[in-house]
C-alpha positions in Angstrom: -6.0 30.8 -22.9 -7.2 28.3 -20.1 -9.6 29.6 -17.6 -9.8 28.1 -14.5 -12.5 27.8 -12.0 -11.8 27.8 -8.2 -10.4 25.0 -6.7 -9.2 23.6 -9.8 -6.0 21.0 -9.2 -2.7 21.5 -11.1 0.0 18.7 -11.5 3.3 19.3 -12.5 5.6 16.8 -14.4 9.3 17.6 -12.1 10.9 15.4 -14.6 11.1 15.4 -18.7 8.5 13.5 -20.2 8.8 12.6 -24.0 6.0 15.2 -25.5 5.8 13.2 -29.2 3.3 11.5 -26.5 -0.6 12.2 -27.9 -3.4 11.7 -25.5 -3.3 8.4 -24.4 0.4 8.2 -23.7 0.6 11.0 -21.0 -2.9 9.2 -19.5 -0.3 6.6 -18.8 2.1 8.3 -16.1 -1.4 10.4 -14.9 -2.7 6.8 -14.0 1.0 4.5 -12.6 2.8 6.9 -11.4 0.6 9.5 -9.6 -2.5 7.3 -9.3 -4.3 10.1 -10.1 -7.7 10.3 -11.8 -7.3 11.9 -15.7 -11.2 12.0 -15.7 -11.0 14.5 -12.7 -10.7 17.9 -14.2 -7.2 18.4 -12.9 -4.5 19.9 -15.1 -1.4 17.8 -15.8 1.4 20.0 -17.0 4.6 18.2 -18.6 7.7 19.5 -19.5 10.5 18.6 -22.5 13.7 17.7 -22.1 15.0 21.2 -23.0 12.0 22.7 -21.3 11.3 24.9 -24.1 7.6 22.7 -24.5 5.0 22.1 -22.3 2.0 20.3 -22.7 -1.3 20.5 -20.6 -3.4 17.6 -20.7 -6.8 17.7 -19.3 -10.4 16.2 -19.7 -13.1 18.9 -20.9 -16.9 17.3 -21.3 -16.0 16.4 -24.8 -12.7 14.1 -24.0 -9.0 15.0 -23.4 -7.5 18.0 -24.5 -3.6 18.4 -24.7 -2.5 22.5 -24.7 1.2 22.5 -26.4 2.8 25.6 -25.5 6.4 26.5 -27.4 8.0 29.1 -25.7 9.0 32.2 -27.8 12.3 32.4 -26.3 13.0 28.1 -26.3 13.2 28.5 -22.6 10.1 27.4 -20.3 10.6 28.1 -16.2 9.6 25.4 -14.1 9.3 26.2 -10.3 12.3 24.3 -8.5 10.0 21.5 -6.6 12.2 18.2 -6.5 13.1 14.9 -8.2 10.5 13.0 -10.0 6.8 13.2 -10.8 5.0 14.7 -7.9 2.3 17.1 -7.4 3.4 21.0 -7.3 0.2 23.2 -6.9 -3.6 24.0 -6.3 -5.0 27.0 -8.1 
């Protein structure tokens, strides 16, 4: 279970990412597309192609950490935000 402090960012992946990526290949859309900062602290949440896996990457004091979540029914909601990979949500 992740536990979040206040004010902590959350990114959602709108579109399917390929999640046989490790570490360093979902830094890769964190940094070209979103020009966002992985070193932040933010939470980058990505999404399969038959959203029944997500993965959360995030960097922890110690280096990256990636959270892959199977869902127990193969079927993971995603909010309805739009096309593409943009930012969703501030916790």
């Amino acid at each position: 279970m992740l536990s979040l402090g206040p004010g902590v960012q959350i990114v959602l992946a709108t579109a399917p990412v390929d999640l046989r990526r490790g570490h360093d290949g979902l830094v890769s859309p964190v940094q070209s597309l979103w020009k966002a900062d992985p070193y932040s602290g933010t939470l980058f949440v990505f999404f399969g192609r038959r959203m029944a896996r997500v993965k959360i990457l995030f960097f922890s004091a110690g280096g990256f950490v990636v959270y892959c979540i199977r869902s127990a029914n193969h079927v993971v909601r995603c909010p309805a935000i739009g096309r593409g990979l943009s930012r969703a949500c501030r916790a």
